[in-house]
PyMOL Python script that loads the backbone (N, CA, C, O; Angstrom):
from pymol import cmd

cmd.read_pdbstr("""\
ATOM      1  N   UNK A   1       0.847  -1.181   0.000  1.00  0.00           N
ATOM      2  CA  UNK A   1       0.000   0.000   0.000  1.00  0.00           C
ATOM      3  C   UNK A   1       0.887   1.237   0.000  1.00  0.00           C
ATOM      4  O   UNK A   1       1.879   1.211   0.729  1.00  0.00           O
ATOM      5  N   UNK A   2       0.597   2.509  -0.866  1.00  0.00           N
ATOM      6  CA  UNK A   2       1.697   3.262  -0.913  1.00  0.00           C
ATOM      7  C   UNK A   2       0.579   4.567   0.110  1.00  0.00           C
ATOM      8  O   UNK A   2      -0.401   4.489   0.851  1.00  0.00           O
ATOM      9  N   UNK A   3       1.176   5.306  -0.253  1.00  0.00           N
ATOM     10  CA  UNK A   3       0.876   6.311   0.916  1.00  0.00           C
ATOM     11  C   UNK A   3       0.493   8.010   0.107  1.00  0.00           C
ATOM     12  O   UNK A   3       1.338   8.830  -0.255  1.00  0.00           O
ATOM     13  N   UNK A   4      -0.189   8.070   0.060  1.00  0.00           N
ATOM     14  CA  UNK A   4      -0.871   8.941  -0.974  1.00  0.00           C
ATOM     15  C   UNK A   4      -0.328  10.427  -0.384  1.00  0.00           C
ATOM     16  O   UNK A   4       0.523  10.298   0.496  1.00  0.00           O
ATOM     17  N   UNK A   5      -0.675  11.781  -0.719  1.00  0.00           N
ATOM     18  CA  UNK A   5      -0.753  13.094  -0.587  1.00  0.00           C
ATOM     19  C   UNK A   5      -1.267  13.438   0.402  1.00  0.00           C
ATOM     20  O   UNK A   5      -0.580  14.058   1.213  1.00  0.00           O
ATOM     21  N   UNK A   6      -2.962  13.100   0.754  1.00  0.00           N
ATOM     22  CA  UNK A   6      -3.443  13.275   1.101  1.00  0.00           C
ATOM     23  C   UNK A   6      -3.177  12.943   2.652  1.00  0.00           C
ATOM     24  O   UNK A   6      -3.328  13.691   3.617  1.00  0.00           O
ATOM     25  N   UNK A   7      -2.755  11.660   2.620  1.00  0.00           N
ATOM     26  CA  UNK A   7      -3.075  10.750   4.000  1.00  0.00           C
ATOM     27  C   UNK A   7      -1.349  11.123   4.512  1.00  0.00           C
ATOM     28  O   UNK A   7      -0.991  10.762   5.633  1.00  0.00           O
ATOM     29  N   UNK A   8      -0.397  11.843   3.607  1.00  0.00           N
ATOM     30  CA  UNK A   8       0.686  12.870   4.511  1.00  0.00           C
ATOM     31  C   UNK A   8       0.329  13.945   5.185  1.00  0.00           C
ATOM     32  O   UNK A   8       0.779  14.231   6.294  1.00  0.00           O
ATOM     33  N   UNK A   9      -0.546  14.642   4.520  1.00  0.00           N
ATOM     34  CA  UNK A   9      -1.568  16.056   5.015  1.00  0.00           C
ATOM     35  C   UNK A   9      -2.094  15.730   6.495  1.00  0.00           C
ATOM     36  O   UNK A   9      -1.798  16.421   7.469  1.00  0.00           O
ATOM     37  N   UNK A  10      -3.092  14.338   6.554  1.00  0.00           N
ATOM     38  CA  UNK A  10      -3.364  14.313   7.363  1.00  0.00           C
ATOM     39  C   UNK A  10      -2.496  13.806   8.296  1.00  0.00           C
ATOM     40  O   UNK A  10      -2.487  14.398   9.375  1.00  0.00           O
ATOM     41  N   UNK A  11      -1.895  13.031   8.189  1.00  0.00           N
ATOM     42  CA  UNK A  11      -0.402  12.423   9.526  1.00  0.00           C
ATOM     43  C   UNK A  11       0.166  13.894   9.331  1.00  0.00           C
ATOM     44  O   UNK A  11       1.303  13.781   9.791  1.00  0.00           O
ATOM     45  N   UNK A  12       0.078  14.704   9.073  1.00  0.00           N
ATOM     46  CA  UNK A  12       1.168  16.343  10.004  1.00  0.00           C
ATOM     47  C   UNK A  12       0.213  17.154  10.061  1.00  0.00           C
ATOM     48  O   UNK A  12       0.597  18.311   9.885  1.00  0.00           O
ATOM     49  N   UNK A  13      -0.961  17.041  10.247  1.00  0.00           N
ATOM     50  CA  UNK A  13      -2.080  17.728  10.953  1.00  0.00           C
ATOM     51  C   UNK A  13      -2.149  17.242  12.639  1.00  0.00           C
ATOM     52  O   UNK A  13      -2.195  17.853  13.706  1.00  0.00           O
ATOM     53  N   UNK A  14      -2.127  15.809  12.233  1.00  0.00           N
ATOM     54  CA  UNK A  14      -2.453  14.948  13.629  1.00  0.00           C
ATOM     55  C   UNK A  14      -0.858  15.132  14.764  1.00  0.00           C
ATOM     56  O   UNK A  14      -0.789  15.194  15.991  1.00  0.00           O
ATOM     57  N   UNK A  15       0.309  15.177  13.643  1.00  0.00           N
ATOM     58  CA  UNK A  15       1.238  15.538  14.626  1.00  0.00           C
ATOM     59  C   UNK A  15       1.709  16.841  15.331  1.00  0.00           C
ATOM     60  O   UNK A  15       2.442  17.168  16.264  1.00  0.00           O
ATOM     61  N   UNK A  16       0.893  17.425  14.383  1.00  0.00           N
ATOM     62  CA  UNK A  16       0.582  19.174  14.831  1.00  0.00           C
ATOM     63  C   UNK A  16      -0.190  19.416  15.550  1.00  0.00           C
ATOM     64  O   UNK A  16       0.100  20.395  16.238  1.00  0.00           O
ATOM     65  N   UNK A  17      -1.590  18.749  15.864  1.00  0.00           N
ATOM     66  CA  UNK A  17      -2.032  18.792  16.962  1.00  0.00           C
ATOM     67  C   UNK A  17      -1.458  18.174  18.523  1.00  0.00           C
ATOM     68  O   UNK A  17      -1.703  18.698  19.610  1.00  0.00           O
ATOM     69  N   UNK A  18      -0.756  17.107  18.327  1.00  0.00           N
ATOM     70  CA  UNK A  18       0.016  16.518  18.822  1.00  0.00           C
ATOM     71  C   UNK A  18       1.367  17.212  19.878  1.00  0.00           C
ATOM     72  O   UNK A  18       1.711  17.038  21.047  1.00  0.00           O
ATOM     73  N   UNK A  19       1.716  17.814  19.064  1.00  0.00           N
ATOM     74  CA  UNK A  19       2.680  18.532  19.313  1.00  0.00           C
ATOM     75  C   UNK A  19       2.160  20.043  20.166  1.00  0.00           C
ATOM     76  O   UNK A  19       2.898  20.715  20.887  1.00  0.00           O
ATOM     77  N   UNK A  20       0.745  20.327  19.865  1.00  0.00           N
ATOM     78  CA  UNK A  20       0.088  21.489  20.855  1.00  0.00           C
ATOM     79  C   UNK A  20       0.023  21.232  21.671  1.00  0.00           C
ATOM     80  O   UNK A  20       0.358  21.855  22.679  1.00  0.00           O
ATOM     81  N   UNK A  21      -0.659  19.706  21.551  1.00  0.00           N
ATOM     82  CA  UNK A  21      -0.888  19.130  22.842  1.00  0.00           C
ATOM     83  C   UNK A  21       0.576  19.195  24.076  1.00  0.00           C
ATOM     84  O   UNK A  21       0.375  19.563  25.233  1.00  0.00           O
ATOM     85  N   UNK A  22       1.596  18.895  23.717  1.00  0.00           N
ATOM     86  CA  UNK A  22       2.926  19.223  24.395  1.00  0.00           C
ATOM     87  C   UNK A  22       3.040  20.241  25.068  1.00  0.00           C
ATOM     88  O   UNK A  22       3.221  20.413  26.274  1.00  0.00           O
ATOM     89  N   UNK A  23       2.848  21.365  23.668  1.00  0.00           N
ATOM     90  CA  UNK A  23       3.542  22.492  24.245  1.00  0.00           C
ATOM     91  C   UNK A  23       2.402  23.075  25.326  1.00  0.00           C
ATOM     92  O   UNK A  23       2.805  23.403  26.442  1.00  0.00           O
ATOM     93  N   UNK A  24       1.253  23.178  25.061  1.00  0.00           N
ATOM     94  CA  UNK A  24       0.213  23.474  26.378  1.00  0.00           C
ATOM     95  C   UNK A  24      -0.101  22.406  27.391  1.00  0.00           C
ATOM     96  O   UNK A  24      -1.068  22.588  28.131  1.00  0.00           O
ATOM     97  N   UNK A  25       0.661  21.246  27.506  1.00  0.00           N
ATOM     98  CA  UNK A  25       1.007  20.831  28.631  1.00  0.00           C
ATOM     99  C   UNK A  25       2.453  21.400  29.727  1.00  0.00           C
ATOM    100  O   UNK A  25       2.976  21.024  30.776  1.00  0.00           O
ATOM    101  N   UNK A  26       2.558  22.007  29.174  1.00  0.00           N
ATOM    102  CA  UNK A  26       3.439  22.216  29.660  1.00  0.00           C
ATOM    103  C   UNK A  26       3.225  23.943  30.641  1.00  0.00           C
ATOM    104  O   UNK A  26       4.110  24.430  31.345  1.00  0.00           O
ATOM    105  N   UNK A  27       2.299  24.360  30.480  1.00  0.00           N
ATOM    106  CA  UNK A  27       1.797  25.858  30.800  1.00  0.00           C
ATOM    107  C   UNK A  27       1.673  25.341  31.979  1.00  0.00           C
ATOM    108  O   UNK A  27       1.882  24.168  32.289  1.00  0.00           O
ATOM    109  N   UNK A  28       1.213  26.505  32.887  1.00  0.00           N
ATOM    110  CA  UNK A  28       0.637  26.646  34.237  1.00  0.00           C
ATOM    111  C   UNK A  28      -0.845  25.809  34.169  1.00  0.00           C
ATOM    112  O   UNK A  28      -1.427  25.450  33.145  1.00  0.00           O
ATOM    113  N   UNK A  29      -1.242  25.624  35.484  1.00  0.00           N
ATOM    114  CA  UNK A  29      -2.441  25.340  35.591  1.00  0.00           C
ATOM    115  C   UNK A  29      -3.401  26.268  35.787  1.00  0.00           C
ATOM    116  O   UNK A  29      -3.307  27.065  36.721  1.00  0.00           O
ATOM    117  N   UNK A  30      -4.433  26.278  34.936  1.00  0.00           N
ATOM    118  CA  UNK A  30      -5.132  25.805  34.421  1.00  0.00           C
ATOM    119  C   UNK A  30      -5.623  25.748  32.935  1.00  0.00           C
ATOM    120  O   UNK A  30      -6.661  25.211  32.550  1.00  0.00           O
ATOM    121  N   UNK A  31      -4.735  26.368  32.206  1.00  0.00           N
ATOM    122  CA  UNK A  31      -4.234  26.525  30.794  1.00  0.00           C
ATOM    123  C   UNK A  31      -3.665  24.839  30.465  1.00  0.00           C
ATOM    124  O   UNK A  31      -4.024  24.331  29.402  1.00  0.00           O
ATOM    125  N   UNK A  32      -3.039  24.270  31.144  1.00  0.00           N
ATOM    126  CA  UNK A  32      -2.116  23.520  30.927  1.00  0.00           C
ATOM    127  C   UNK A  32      -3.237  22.389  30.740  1.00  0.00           C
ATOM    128  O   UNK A  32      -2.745  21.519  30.021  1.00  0.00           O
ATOM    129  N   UNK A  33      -4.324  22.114  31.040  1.00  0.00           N
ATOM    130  CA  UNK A  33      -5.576  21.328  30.755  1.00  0.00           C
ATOM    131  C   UNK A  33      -6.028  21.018  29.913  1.00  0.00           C
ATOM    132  O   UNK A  33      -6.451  19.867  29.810  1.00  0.00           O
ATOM    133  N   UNK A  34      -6.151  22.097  28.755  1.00  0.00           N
ATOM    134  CA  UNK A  34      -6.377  21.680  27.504  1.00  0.00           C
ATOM    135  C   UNK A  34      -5.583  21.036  26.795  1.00  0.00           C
ATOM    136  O   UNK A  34      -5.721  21.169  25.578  1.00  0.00           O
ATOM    137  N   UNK A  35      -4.681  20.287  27.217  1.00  0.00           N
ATOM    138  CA  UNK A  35      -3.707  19.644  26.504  1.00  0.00           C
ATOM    139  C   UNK A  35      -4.432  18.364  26.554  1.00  0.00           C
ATOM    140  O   UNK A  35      -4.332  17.682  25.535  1.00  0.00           O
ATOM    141  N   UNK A  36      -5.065  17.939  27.417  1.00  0.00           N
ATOM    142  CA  UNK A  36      -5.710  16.891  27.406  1.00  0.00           C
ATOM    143  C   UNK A  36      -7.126  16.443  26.201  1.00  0.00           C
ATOM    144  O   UNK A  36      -7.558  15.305  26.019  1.00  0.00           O
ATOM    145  N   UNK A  37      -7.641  17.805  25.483  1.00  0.00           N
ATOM    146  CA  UNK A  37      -7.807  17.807  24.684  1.00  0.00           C
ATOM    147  C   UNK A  37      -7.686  17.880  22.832  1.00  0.00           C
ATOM    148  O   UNK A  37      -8.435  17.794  21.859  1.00  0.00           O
ATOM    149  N   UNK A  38      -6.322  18.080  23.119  1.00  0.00           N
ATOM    150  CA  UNK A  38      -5.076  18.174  21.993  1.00  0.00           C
ATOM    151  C   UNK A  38      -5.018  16.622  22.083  1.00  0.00           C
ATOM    152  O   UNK A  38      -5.726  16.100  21.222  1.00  0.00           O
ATOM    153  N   UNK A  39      -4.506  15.930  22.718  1.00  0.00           N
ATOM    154  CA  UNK A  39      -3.990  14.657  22.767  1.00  0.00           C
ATOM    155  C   UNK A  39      -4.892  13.631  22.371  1.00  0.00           C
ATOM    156  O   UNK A  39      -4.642  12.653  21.666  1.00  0.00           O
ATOM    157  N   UNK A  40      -6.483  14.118  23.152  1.00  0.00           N
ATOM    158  CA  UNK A  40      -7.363  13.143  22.672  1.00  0.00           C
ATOM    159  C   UNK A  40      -8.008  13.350  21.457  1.00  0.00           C
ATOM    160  O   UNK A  40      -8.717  12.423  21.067  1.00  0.00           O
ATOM    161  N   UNK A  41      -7.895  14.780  20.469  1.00  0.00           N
ATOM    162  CA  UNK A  41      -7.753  14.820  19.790  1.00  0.00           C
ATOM    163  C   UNK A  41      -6.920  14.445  18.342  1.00  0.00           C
ATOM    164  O   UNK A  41      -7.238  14.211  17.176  1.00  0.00           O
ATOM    165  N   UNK A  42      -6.249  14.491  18.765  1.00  0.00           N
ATOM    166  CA  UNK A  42      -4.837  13.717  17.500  1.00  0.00           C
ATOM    167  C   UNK A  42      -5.143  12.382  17.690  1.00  0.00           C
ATOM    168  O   UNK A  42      -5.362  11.718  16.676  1.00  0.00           O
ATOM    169  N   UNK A  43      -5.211  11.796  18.875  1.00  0.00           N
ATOM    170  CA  UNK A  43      -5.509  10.342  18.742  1.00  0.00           C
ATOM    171  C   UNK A  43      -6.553   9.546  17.883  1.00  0.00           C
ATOM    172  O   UNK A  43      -6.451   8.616  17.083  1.00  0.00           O
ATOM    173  N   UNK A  44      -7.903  10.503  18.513  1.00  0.00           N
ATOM    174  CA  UNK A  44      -8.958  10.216  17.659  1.00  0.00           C
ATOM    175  C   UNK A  44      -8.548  10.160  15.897  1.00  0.00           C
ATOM    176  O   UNK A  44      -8.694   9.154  15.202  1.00  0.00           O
ATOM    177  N   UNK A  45      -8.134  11.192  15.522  1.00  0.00           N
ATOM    178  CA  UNK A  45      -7.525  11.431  14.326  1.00  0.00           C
ATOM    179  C   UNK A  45      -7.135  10.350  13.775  1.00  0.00           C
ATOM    180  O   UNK A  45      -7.736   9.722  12.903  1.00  0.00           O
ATOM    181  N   UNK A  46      -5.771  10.011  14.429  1.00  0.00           N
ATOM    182  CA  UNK A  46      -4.946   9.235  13.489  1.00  0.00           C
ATOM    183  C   UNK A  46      -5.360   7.594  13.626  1.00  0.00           C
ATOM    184  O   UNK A  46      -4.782   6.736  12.958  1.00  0.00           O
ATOM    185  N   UNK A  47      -6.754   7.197  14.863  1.00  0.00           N
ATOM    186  CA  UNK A  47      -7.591   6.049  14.682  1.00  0.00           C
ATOM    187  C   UNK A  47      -8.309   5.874  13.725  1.00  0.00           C
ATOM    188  O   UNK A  47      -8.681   4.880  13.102  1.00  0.00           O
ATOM    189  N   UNK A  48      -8.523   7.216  13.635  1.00  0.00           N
ATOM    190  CA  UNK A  48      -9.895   7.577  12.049  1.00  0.00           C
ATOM    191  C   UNK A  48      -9.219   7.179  10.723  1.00  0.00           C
ATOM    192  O   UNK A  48      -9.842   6.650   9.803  1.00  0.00           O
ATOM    193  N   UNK A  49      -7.825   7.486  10.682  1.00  0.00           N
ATOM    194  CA  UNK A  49      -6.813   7.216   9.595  1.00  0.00           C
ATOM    195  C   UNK A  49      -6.935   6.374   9.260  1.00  0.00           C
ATOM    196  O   UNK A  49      -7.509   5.973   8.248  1.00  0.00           O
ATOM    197  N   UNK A  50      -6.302   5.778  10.211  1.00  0.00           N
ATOM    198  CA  UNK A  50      -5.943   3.896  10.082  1.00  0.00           C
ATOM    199  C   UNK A  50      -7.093   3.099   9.934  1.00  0.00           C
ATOM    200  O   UNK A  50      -7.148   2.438   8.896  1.00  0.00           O
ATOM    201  N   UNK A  51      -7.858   3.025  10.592  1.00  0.00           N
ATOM    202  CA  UNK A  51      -9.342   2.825   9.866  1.00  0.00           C
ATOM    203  C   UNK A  51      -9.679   2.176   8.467  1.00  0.00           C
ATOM    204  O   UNK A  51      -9.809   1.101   7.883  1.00  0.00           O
ATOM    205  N   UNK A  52      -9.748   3.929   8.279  1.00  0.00           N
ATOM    206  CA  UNK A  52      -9.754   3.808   6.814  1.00  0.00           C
ATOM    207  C   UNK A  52      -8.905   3.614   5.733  1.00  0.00           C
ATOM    208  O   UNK A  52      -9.346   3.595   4.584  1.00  0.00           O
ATOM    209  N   UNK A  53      -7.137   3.396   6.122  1.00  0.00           N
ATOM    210  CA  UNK A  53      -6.182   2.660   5.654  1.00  0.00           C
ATOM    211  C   UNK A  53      -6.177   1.777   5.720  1.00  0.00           C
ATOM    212  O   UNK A  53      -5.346   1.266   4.969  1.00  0.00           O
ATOM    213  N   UNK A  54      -7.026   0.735   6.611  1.00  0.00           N
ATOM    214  CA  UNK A  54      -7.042  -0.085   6.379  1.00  0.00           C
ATOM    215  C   UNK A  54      -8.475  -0.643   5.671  1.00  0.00           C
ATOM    216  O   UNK A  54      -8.641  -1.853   5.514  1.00  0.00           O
ATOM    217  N   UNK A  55      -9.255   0.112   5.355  1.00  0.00           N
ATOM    218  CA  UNK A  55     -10.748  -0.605   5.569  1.00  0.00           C
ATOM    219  C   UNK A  55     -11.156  -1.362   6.193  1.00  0.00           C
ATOM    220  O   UNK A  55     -11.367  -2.548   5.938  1.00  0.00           O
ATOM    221  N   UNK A  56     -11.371  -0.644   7.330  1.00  0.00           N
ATOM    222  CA  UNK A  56     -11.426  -1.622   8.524  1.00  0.00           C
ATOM    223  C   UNK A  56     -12.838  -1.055   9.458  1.00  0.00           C
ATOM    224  O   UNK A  56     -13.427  -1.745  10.290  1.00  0.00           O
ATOM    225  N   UNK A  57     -13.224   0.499   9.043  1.00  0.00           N
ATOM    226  CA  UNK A  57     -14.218   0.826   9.612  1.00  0.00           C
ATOM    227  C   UNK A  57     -15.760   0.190   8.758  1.00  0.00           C
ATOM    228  O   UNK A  57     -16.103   0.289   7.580  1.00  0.00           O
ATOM    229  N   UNK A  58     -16.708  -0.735  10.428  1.00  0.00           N
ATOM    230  CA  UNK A  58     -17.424  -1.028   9.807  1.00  0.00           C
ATOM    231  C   UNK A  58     -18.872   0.308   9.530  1.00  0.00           C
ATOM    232  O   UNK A  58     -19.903   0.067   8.901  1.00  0.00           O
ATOM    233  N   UNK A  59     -18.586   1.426  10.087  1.00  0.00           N
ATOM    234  CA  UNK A  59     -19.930   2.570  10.122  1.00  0.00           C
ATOM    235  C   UNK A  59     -19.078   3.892   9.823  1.00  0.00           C
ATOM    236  O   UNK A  59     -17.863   4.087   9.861  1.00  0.00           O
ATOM    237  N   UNK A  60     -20.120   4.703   9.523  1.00  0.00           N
ATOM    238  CA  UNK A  60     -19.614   5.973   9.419  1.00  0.00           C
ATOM    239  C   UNK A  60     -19.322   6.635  11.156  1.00  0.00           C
ATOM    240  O   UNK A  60     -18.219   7.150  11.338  1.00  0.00           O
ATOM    241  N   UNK A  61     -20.231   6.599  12.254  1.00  0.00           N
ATOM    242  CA  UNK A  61     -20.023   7.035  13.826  1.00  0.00           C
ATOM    243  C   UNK A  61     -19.665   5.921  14.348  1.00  0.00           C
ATOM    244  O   UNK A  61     -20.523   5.061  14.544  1.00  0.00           O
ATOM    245  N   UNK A  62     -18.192   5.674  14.719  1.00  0.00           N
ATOM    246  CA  UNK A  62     -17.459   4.634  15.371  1.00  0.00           C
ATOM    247  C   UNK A  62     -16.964   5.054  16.938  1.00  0.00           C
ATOM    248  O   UNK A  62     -15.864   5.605  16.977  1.00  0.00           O
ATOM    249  N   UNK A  63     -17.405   4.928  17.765  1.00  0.00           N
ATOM    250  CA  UNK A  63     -16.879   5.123  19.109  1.00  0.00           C
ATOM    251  C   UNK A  63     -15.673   5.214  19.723  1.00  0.00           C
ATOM    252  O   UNK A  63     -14.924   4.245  19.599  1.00  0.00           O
ATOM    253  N   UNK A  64     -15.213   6.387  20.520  1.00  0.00           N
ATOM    254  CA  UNK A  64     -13.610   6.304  20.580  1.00  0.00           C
ATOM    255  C   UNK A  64     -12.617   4.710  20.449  1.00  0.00           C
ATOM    256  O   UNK A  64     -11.856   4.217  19.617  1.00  0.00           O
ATOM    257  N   UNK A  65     -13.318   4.220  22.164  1.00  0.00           N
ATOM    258  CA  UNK A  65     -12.816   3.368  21.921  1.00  0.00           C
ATOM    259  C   UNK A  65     -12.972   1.645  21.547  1.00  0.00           C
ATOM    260  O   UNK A  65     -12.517   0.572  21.943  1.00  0.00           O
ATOM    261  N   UNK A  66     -13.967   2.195  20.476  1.00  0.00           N
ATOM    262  CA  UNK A  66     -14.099   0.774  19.751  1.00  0.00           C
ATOM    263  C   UNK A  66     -13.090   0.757  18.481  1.00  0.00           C
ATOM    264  O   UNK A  66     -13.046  -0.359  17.964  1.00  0.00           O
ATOM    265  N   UNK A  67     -12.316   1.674  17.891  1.00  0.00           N
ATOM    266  CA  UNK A  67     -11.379   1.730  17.347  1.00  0.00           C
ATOM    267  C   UNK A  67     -10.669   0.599  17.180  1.00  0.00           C
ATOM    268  O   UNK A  67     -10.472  -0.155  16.227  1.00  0.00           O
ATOM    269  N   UNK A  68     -10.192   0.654  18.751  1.00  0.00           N
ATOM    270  CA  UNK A  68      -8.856  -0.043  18.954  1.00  0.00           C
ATOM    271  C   UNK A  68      -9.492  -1.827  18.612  1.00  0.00           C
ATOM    272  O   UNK A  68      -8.647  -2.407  17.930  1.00  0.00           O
ATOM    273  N   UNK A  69     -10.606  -2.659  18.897  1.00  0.00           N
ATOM    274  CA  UNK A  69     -11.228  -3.577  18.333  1.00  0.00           C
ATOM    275  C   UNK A  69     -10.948  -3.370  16.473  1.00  0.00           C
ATOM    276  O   UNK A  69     -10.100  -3.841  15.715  1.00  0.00           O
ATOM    277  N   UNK A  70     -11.874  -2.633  16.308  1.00  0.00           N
ATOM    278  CA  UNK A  70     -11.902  -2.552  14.499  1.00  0.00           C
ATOM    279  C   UNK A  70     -10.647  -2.781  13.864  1.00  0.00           C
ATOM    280  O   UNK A  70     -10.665  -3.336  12.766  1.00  0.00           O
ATOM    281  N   UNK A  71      -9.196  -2.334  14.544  1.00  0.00           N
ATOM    282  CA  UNK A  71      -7.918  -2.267  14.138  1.00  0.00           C
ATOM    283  C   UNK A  71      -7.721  -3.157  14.261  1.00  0.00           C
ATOM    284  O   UNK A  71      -7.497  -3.707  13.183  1.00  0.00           O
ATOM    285  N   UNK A  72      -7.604  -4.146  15.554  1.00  0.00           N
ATOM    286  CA  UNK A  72      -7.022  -4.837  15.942  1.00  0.00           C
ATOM    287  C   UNK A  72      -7.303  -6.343  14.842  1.00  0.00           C
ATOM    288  O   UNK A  72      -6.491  -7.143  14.376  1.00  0.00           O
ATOM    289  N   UNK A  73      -8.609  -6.265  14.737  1.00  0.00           N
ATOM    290  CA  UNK A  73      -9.395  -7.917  13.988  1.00  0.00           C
ATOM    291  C   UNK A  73      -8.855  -7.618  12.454  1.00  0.00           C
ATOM    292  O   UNK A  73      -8.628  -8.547  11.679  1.00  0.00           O
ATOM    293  N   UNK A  74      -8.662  -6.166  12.076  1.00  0.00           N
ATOM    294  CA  UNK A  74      -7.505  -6.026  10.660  1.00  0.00           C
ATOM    295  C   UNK A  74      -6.317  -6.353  10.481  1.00  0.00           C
ATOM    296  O   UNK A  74      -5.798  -6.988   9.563  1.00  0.00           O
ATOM    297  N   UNK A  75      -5.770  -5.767  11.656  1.00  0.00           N
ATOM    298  CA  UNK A  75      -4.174  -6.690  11.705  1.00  0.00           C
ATOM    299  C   UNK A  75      -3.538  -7.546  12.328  1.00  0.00           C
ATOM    300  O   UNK A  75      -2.329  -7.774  12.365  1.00  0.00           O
ATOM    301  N   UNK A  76      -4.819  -8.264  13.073  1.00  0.00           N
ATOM    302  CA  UNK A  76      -4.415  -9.506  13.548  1.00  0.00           C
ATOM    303  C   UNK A  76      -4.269 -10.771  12.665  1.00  0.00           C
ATOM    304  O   UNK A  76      -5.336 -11.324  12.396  1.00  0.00           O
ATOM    305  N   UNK A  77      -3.216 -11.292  12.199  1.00  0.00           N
ATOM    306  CA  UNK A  77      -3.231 -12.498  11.822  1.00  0.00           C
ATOM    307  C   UNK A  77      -3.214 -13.934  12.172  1.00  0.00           C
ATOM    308  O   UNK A  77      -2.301 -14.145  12.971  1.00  0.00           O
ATOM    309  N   UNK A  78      -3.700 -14.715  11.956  1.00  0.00           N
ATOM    310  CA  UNK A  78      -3.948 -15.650  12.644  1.00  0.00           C
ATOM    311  C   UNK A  78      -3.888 -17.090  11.703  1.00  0.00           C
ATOM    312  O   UNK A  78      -4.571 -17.287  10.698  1.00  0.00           O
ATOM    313  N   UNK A  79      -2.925 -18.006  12.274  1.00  0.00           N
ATOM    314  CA  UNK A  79      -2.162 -18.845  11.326  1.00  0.00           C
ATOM    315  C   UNK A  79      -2.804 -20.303  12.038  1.00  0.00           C
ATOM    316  O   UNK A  79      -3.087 -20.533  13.214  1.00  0.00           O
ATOM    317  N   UNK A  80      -2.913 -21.231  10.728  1.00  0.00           N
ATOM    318  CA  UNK A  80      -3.601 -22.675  11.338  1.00  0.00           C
ATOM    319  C   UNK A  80      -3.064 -23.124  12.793  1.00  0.00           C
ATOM    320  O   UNK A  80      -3.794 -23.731  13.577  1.00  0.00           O
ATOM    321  N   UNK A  81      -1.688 -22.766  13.101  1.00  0.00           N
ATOM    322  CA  UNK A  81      -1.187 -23.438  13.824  1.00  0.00           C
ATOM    323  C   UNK A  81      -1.992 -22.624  15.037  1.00  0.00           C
ATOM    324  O   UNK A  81      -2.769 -23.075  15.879  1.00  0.00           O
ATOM    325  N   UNK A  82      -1.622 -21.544  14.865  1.00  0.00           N
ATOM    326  CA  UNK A  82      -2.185 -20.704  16.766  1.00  0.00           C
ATOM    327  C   UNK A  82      -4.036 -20.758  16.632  1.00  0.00           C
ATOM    328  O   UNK A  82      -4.677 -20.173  17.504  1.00  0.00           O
ATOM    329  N   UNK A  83      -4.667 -21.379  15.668  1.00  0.00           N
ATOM    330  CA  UNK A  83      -6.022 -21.334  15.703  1.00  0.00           C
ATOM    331  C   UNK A  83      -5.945 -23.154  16.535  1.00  0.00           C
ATOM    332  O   UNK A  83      -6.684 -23.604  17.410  1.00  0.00           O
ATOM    333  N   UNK A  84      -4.838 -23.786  15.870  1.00  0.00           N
ATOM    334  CA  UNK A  84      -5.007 -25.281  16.493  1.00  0.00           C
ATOM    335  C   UNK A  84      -4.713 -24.803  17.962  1.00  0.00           C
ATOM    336  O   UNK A  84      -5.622 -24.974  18.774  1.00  0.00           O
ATOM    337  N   UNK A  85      -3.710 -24.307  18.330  1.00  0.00           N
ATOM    338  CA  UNK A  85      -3.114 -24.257  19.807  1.00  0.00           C
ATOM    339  C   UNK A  85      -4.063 -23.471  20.698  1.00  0.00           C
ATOM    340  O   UNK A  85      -4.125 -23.791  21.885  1.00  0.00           O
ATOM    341  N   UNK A  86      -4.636 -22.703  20.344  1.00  0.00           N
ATOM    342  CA  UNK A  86      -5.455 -22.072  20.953  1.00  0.00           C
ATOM    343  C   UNK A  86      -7.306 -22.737  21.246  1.00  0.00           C
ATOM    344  O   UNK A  86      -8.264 -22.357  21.918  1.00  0.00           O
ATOM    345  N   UNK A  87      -7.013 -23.937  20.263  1.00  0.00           N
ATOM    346  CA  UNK A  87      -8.680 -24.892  20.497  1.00  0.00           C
ATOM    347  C   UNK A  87      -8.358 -25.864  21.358  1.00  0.00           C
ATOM    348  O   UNK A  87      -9.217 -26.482  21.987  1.00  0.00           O
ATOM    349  N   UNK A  88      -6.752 -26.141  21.488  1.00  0.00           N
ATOM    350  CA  UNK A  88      -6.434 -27.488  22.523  1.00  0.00           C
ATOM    351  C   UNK A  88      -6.411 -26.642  24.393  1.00  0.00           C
ATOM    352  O   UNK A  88      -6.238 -27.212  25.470  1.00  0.00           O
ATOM    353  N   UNK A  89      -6.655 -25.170  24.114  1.00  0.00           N
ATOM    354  CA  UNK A  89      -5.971 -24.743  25.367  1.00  0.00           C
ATOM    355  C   UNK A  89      -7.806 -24.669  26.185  1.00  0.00           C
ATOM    356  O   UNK A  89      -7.944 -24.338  27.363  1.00  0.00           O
TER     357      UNK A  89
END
""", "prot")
cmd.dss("prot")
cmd.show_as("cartoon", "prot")
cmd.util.cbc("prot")
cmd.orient("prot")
């Protein structure tokens, strides 16, 4: 899979938010709070990415963290042998 224009745009959006997230963690309190929304922001982001790099989202409104499921059953592989080892256990 090559890696298009677009989906660079968005990986240095997400690390730009990313990177806010840093630098306003780092402020005084209570400024320094919204960083927690920077972070869960970019995250969301770059779940939304991969997702759809992978075709892996099954809906258009996917729940934070059902993500990490949808990803996971995409790039999990699973070989005769650990499907045998795993029916004897």
């Amino acid at each position: 899979m090559s890696i298009s224009q677009t989906i660079l745009k968005r990986l240095s959006f997400i690390k730009y938010l990313y990177q806010l997230g840093i630098n306003q963690s780092r402020q005084k309190t209570p400024q320094n709070s919204i960083s927690i929304l920077m972070f869960h922001d970019s995250v969301e982001l770059f779940l939304q990415l991969s997702t759809e790099y992978l075709s892996a989202s099954p809906r258009a409104n996917i729940g934070f963290m059902e993500y990490w499921g949808v990803i996971n059953q995409k790039t999990t592989r699973t070989t005769a042998f650990s499907k045998k080892s795993n029916e004897s256990s």
